[in-house]
N, C-alpha and C positions, 0 to 999 in steps of 0.2 A: 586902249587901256582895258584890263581885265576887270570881269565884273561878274557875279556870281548868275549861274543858269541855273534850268531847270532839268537836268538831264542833257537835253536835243537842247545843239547851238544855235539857233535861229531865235531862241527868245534869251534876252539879257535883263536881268529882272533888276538890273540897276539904271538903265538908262529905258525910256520910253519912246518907241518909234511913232512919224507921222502916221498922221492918222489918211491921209491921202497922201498918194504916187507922184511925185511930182512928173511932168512932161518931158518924155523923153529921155527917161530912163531905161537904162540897159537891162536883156534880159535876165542877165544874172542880181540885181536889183530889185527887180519886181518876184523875184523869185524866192530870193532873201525875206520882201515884204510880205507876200503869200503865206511864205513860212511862218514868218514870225505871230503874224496874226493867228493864223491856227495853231500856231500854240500859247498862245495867250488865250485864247478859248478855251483851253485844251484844262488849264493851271488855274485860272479864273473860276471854272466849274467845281473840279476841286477844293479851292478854298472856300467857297462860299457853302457845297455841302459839308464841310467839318465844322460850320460854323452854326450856333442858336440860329432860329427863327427872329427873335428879336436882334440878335445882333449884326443877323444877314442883311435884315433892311436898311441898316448904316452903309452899306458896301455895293449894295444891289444896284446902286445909281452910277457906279466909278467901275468903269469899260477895261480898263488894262491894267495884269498884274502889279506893275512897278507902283500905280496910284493905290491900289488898294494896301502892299507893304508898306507904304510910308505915313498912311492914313494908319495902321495900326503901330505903327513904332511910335507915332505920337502920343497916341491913346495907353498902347500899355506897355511900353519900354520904360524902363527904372531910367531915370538922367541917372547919370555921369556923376554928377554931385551928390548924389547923396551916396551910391556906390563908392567913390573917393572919400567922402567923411565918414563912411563906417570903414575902412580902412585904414586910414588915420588912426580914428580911434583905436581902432584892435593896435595897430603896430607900437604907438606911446602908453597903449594900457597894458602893457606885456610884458610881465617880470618873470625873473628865473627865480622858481623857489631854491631855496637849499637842499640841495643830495639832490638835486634831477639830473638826468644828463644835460650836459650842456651839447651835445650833438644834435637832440631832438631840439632844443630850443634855439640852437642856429639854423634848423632847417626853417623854423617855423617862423624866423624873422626873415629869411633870405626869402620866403613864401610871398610873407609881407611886401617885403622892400620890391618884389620884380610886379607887382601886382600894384604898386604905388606907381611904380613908373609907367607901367602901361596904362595908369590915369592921369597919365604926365602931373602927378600933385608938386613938380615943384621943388623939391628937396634933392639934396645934393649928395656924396658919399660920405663928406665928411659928417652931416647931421645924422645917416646910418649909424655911422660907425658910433659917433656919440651916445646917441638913444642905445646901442648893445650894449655898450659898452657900461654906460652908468647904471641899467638894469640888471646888473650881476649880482650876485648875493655876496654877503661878506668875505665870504672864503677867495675870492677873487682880488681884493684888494691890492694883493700885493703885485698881481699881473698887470693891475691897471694904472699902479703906478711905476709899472718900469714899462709900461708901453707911449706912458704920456711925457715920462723924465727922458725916456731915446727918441723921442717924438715921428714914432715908428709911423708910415703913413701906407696903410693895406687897401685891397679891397675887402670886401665882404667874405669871399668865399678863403681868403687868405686868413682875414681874422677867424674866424670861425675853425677855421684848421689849426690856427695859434691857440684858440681856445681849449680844444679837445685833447692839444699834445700835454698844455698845463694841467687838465684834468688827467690826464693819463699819468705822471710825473707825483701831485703831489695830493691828489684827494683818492689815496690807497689806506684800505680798513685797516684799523691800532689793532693790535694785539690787549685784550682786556686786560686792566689791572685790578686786583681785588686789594678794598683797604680794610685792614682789619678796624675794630671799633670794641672799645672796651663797654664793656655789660656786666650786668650782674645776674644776666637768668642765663638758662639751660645753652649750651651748644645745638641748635635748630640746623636737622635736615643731616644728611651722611657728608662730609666733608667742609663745615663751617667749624671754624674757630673762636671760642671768646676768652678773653683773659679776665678772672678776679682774683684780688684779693682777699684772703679770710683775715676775721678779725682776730684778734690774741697776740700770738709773741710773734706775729712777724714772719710764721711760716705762707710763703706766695705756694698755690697752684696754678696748674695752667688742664685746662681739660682738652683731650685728643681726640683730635677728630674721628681715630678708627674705633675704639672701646668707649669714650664718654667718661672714661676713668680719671681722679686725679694722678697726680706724680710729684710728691715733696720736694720740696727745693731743699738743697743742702740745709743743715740747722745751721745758723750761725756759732763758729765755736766762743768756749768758755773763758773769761779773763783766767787766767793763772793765777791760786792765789800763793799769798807771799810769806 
């Protein structure tokens, strides 16, 4: 079984060799043994100078590298669990605002999800898919229910591709509409419009946007008299 070295094959810093030769061992054996001992000497020296004075003396007593790694993975290695439930947390706390791409926020779930498995937490694709899938912003609505009414069944990197093509498709910039709004002060700025009324008999202007000038509306004509 493969197990991590130091450089030079003779020392396996995952597994720990006897500490005596048994009898009657071969000389390629003791040679092996030889080896491996000076270098565990060799990597033992080493750690112990990268390390405090106070914290050397924790280690100073433990003869061979593989005892001293596993003496410090207990001491200062993060468990598993608590690595797993801050990941958790980020992946279920993790909404798509409105107008972001949805590209970068499927990368940044798909981050999550390969990062959840490799803490084995448990969860399956269809709970992926669900947790993306309900954290979409409204404008999505309508993807999510024609993806759950054809009971479309993806993986990740599939959705996420289904994702990017609907934004590509239907969240393309409007063209502005201006609405006019009726006022009673001045035309504001070079190119705004407002419409009044004057009072009296009924003659409407309208002020233009290029001069600011009015322009009479027809007079209404006269009855005829008889």
């Amino acid at each position: 079984m493969d197990c991590p070295r130091f450089q030079k094959p003779g020392l396996c810093l995952g597994q720990a060799t006897p500490a005596i030769l048994a009898e009657g061992s071969s000389p390629e054996e003791r040679l092996t043994f030889e080896k491996w001992h000076e270098d565990n000497r060799k990597v033992r020296s080493i750690i112990l100078a990268s390390m405090t004075n106070e914290i050397q003396k924790q280690y100073d007593r433990l003869e061979d590298v593989p005892s001293i790694m596993l003496r410090m993975k207990d001491v200062y290695a993060v468990p598993d669990r608590h690595i797993r439930y801050a990941a958790t947390k980020a992946f279920f706390g993790t909404k798509m605002t409105e107008g972001s791409s949805v590209h970068s926020h499927g990368v940044k779930m798909l981050s999550l999800v390969e990062k959840l498995e490799d803490l084995k937490a448990g969860l399956n694709n269809d709970t992926y898919i669900d947790v993306i899938v309900q954290f979409l912003p409204l404008s999505y609505d309508p993807f999510i229910v024609n993806y759950n009414i054809n009971g479309l069944e993806k993986s990740i990197h599939e959705l996420i591709n289904m994702l990017v093509q609907y934004e590509a498709t239907t969240h393309k910039s409007e063209p502005a509409i201006l609405v006019g709004e009726a006022s009673t002060s001045k035309a504001k700025g070079k190119g705004a419009r407002r419409w009044k009324r004057k009072k009296g008999k009924g003659t409407a202007v309208i002020a233009t946007a290029s001069t600011g000038g009015a322009l009479p509306a027809a007079p209404k004509k006269k009855a005829k008299e008889r």
